[in-house]
mmCIF file as gemmi writes it, N, C-alpha and C atoms, coordinates in Angstrom:
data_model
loop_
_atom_site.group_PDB
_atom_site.id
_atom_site.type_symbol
_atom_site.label_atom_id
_atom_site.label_alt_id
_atom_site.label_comp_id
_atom_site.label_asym_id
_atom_site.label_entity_id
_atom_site.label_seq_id
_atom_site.pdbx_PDB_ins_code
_atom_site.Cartn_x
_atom_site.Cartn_y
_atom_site.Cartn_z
_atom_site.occupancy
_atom_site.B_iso_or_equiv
_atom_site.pdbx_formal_charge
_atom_site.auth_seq_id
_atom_site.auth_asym_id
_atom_site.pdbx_PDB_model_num
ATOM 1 N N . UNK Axp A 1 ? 25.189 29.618 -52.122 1 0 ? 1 A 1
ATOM 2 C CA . UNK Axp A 1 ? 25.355 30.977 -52.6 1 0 ? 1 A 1
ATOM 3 C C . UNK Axp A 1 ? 26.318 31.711 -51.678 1 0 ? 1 A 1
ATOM 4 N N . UNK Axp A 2 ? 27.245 32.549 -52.121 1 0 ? 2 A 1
ATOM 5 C CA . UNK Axp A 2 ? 27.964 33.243 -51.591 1 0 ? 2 A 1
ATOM 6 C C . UNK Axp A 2 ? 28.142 34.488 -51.477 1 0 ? 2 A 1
ATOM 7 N N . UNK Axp A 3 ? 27.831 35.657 -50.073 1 0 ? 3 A 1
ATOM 8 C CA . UNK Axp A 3 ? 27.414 36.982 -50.235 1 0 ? 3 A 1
ATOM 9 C C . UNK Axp A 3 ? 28.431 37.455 -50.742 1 0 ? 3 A 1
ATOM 10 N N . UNK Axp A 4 ? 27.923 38.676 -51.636 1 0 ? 4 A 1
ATOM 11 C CA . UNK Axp A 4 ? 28.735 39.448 -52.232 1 0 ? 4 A 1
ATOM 12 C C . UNK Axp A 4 ? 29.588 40.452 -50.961 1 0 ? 4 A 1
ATOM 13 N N . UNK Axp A 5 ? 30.833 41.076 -51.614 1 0 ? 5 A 1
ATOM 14 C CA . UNK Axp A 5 ? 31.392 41.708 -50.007 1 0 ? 5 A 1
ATOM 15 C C . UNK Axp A 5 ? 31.093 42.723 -50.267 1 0 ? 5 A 1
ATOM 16 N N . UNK Axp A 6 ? 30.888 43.885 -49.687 1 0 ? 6 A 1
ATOM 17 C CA . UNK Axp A 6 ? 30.352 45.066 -49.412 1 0 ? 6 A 1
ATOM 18 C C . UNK Axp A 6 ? 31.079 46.153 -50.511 1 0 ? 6 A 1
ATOM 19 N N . UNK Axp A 7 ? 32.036 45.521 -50.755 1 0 ? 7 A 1
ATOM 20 C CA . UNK Axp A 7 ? 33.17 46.429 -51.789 1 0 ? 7 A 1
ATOM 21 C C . UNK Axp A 7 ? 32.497 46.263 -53.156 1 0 ? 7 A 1
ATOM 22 N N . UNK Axp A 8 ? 31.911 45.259 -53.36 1 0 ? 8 A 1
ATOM 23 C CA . UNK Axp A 8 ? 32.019 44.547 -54.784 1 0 ? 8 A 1
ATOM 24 C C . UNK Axp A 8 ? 30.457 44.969 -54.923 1 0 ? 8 A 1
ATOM 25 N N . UNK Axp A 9 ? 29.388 45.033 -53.621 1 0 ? 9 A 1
ATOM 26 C CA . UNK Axp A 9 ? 27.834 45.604 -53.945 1 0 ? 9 A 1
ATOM 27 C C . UNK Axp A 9 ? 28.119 47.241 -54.275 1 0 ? 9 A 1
ATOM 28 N N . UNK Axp A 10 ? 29.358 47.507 -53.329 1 0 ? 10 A 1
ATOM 29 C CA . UNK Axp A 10 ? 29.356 49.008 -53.59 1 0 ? 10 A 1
ATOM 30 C C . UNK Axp A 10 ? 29.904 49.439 -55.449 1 0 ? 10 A 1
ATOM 31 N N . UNK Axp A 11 ? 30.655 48.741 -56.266 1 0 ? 11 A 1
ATOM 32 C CA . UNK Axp A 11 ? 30.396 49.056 -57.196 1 0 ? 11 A 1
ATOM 33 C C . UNK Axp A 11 ? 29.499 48.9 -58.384 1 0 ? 11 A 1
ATOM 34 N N . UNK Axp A 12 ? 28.55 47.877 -57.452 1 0 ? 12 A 1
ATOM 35 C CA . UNK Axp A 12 ? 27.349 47.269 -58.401 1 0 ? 12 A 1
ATOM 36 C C . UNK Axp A 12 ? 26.462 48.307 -58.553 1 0 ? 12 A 1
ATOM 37 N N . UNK Axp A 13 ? 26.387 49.002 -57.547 1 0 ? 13 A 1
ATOM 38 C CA . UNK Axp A 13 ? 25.428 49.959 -56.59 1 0 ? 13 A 1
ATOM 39 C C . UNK Axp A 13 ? 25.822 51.515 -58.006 1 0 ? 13 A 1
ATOM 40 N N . UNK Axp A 14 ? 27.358 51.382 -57.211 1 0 ? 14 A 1
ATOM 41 C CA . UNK Axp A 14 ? 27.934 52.444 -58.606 1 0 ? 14 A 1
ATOM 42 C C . UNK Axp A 14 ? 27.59 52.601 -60.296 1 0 ? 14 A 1
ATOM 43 N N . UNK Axp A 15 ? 27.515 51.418 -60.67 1 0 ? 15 A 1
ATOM 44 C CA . UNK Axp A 15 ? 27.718 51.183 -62.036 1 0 ? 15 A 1
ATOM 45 C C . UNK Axp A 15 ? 26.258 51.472 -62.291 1 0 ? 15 A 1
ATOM 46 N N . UNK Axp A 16 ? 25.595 50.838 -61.642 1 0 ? 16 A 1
ATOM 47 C CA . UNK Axp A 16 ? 23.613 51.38 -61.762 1 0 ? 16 A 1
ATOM 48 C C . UNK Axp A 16 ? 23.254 52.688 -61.348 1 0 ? 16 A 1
ATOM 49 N N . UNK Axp A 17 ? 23.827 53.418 -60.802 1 0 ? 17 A 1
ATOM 50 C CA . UNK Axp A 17 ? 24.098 54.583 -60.738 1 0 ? 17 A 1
ATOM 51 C C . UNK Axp A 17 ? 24.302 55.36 -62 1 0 ? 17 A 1
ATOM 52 N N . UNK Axp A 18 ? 25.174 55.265 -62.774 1 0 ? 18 A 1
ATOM 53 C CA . UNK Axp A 18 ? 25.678 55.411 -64.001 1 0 ? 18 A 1
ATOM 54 C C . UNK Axp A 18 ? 24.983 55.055 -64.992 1 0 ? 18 A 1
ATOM 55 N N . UNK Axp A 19 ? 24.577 54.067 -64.856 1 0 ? 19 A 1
ATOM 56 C CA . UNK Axp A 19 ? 23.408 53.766 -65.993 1 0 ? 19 A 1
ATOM 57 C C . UNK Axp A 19 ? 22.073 54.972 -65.594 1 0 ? 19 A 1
ATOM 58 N N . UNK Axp A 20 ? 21.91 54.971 -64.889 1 0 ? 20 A 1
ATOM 59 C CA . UNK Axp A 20 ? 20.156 55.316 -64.316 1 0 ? 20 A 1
ATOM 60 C C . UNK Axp A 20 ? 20.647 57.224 -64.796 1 0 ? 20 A 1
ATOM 61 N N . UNK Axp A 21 ? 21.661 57.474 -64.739 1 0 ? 21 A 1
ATOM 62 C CA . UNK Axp A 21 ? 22.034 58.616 -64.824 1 0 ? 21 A 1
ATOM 63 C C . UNK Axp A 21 ? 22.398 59.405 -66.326 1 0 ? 21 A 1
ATOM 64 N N . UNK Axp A 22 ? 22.22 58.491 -66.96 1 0 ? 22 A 1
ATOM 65 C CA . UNK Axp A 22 ? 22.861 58.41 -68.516 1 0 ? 22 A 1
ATOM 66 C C . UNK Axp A 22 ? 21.6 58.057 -68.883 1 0 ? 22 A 1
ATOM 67 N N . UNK Axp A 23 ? 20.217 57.466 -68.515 1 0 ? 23 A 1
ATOM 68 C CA . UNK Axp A 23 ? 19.049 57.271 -69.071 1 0 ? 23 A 1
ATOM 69 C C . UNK Axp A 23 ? 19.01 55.84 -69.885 1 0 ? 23 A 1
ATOM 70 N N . UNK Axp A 24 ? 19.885 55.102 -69.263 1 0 ? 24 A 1
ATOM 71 C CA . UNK Axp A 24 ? 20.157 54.262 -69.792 1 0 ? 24 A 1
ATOM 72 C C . UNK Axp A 24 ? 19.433 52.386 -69.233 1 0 ? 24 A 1
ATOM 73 N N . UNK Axp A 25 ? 18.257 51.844 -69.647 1 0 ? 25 A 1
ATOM 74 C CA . UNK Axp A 25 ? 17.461 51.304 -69.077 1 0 ? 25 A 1
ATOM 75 C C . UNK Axp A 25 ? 18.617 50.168 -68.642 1 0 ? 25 A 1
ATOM 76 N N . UNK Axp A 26 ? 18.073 49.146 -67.571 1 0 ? 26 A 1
ATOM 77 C CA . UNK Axp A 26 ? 18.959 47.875 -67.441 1 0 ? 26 A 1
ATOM 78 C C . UNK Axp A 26 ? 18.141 47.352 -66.624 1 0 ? 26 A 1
ATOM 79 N N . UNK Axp A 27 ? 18.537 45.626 -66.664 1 0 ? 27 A 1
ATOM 80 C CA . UNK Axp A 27 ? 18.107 45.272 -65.787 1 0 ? 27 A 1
ATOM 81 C C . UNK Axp A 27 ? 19.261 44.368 -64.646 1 0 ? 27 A 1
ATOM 82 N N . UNK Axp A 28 ? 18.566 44.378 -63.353 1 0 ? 28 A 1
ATOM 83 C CA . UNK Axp A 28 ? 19.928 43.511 -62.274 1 0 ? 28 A 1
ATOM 84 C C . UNK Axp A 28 ? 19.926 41.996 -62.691 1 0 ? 28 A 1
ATOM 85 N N . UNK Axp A 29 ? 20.759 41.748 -62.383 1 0 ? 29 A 1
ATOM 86 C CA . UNK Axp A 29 ? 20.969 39.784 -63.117 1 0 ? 29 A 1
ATOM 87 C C . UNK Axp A 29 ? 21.7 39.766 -61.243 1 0 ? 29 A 1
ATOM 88 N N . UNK Axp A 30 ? 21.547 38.518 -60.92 1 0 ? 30 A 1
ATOM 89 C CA . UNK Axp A 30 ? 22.277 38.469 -60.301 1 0 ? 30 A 1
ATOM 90 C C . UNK Axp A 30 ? 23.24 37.06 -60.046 1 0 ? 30 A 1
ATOM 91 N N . UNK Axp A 31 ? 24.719 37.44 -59.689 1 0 ? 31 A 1
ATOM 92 C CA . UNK Axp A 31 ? 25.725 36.339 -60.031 1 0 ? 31 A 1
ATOM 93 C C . UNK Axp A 31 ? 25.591 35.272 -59.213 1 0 ? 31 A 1
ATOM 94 N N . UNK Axp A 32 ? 26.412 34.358 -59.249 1 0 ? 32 A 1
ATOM 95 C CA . UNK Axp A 32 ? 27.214 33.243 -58.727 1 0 ? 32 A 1
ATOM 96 C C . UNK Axp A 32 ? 28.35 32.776 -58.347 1 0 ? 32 A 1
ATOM 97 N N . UNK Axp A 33 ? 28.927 33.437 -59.407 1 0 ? 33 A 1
ATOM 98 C CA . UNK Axp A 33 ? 30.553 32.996 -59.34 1 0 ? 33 A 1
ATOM 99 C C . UNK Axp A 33 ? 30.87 34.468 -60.16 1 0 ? 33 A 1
ATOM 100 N N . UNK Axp A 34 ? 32.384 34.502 -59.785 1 0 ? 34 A 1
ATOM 101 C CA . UNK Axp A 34 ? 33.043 35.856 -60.276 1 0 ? 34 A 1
ATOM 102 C C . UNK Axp A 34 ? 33.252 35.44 -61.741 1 0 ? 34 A 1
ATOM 103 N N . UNK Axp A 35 ? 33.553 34.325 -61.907 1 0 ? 35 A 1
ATOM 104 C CA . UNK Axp A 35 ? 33.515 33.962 -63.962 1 0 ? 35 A 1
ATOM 105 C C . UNK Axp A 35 ? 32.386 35.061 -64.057 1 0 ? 35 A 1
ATOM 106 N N . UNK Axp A 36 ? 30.978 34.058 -63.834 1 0 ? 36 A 1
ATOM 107 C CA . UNK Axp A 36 ? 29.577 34.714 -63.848 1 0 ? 36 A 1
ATOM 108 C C . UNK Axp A 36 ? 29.712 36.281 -64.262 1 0 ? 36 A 1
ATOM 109 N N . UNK Axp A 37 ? 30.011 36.565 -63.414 1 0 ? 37 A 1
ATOM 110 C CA . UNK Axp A 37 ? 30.207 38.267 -63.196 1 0 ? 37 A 1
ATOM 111 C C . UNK Axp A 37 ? 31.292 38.799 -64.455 1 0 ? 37 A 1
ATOM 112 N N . UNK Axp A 38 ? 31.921 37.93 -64.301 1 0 ? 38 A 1
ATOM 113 C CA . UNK Axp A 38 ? 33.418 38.71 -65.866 1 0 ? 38 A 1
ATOM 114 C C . UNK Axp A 38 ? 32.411 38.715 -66.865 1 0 ? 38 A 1
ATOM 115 N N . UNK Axp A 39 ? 32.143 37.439 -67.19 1 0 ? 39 A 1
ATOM 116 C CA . UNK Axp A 39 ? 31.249 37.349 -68.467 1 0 ? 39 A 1
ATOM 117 C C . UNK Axp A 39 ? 29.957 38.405 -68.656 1 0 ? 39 A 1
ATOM 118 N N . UNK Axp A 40 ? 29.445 38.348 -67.534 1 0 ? 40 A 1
ATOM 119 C CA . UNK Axp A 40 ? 27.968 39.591 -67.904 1 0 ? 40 A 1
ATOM 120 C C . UNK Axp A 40 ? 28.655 41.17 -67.907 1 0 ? 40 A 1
ATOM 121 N N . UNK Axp A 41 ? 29.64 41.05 -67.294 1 0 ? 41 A 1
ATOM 122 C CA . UNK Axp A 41 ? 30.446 42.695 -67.382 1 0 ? 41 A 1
ATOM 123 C C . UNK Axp A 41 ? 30.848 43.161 -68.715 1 0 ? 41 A 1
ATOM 124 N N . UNK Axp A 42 ? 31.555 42.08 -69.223 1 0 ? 42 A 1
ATOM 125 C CA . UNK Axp A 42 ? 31.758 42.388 -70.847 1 0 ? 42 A 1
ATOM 126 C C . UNK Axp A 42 ? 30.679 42.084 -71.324 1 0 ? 42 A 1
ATOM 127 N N . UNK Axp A 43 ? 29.366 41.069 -71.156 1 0 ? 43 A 1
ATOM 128 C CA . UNK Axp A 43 ? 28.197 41.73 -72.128 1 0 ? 43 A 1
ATOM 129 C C . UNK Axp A 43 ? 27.798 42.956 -71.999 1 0 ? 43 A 1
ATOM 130 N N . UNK Axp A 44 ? 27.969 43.499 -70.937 1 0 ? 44 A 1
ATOM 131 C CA . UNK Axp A 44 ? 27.682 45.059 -70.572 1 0 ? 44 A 1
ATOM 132 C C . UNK Axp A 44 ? 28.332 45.829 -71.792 1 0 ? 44 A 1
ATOM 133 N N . UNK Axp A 45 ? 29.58 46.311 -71.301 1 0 ? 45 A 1
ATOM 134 C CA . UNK Axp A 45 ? 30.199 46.577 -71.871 1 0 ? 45 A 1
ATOM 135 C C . UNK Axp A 45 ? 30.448 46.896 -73.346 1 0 ? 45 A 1
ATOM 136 N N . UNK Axp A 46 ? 30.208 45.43 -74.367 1 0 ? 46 A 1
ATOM 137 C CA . UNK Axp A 46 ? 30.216 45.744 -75.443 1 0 ? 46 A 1
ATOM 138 C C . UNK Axp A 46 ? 28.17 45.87 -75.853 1 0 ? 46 A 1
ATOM 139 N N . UNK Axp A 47 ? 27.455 45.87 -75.09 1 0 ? 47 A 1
ATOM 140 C CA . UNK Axp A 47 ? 26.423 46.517 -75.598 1 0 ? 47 A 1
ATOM 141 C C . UNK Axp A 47 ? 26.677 48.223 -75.396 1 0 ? 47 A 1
ATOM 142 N N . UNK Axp A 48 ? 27.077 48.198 -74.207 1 0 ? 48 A 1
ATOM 143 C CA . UNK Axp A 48 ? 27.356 50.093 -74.032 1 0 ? 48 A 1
ATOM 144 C C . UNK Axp A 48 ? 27.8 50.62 -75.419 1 0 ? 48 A 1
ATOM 145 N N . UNK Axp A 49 ? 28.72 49.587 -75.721 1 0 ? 49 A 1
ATOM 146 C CA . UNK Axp A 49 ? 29.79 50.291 -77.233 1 0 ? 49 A 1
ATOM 147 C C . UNK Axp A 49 ? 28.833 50.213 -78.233 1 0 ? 49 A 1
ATOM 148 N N . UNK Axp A 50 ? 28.031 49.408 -78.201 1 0 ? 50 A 1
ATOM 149 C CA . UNK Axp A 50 ? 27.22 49.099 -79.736 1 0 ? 50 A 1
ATOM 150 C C . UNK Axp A 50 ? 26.484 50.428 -79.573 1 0 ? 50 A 1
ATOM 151 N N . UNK Axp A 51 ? 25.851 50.536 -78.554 1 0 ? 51 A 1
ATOM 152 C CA . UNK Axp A 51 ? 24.962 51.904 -78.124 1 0 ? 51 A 1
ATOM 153 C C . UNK Axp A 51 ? 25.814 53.09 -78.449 1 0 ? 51 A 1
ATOM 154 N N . UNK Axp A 52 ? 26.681 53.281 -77.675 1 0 ? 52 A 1
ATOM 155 C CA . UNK Axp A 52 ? 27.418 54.919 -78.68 1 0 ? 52 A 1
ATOM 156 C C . UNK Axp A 52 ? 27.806 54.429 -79.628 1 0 ? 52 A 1
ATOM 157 N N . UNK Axp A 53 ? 28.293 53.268 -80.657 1 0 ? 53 A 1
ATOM 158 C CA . UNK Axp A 53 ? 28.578 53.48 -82.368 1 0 ? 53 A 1
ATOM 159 C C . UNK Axp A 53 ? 26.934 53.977 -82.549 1 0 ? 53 A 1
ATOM 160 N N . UNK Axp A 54 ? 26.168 53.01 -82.4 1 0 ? 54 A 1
ATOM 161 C CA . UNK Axp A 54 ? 24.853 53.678 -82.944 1 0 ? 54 A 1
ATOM 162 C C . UNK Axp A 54 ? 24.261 55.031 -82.439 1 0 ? 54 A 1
ATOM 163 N N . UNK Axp A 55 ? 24.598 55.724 -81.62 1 0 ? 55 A 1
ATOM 164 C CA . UNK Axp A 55 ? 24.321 57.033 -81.334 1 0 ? 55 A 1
ATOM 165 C C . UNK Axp A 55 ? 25.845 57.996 -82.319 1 0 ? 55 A 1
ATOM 166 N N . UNK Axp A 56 ? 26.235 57.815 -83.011 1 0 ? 56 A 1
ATOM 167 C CA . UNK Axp A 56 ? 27.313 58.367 -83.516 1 0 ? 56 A 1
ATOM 168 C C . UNK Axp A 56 ? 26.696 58.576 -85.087 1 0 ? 56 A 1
């Protein structure tokens, strides 16, 4: 396993921030590899979108 660098927790840190602030439930996954991480970012992502079409 390879630690995450302090830059990359600090926007993890951010983005859950944002969620928790928007009321928006989630849960932490945690990565492996930066693929790892692309791929769960865009599942993020396009659930966020499904969530505001359906709040629209």
């Amino acid at each position: 396993m390879n630690r995450a660098s302090p830059a990359d927790l600090r926007k993890a840190m951010e983005a859950a921030n944002h969620l928790l602030k928007a009321g928006i439930a989630f849960v932490p996954m945690p990565v492996s590899t930066p693929e790892e991480l692309a791929a769960l970012q865009l599942q993020m992502i396009e659930r966020l979108e499904a969530m505001e079409a359906e709040a629209k």
